[in-house]
N, C-alpha and C positions, 0 to 999 in steps of 0.2 A: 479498446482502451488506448490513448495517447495524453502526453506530457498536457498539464493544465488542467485535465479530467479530477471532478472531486468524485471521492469512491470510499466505500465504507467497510472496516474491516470485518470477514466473515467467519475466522479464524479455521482451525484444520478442522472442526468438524459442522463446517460450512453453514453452521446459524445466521440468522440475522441479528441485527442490530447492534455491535460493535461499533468501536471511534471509527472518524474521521478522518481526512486528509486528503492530499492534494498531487499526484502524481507529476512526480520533479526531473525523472530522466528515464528512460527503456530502453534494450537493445534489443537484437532479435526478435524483431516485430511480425517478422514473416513465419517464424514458426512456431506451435504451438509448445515445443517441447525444449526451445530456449529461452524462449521469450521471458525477460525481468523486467521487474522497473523499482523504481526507488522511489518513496510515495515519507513525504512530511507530512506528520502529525498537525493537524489545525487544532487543538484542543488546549486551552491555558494550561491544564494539569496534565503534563504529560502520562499517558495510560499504561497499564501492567506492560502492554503489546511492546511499547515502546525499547524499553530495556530486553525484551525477548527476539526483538527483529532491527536492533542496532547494536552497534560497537557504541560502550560507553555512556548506554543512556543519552543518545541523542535524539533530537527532533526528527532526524529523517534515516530510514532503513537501509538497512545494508541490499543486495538485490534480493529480492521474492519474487517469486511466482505469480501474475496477475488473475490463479485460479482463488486467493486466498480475499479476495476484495471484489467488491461487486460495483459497478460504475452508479452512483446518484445523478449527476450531472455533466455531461460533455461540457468541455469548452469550445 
């Protein structure tokens, strides 16, 4: 998973078919057990998720975990 990747939220009990979005920044790419990234919402209607995995009800997450999202598309 890296910056530009669309990926789709799987939530903590790792289902499919969750929103969308767009993975906007990650650190700790080298290890499994730091590793974040910050992933904006693509959706007009911002999702429950939204307000659950940002400060303030924004478009784009605070850091998460890349086990919570599963990759649709590389860039």
């Amino acid at each position: 998973m890296k910056v530009g990747d669309l990926v789709r939220y799987r939530g903590w009990n790792q289902s499919p078919g969750g929103p969308m979005g767009i993975v906007v920044d990650q650190v700790s790419s080298q290890s499994w057990f730091h590793h974040r990234i910050r992933v904006m919402w693509t959706d007009k209607v911002l999702p429950v998720q939204a307000s659950a995995l940002s400060t303030s009800t924004r478009r784009i997450t605070t850091w998460v975990h890349p086990k919570h999202f599963e990759v649709i598309s590389e860039a």
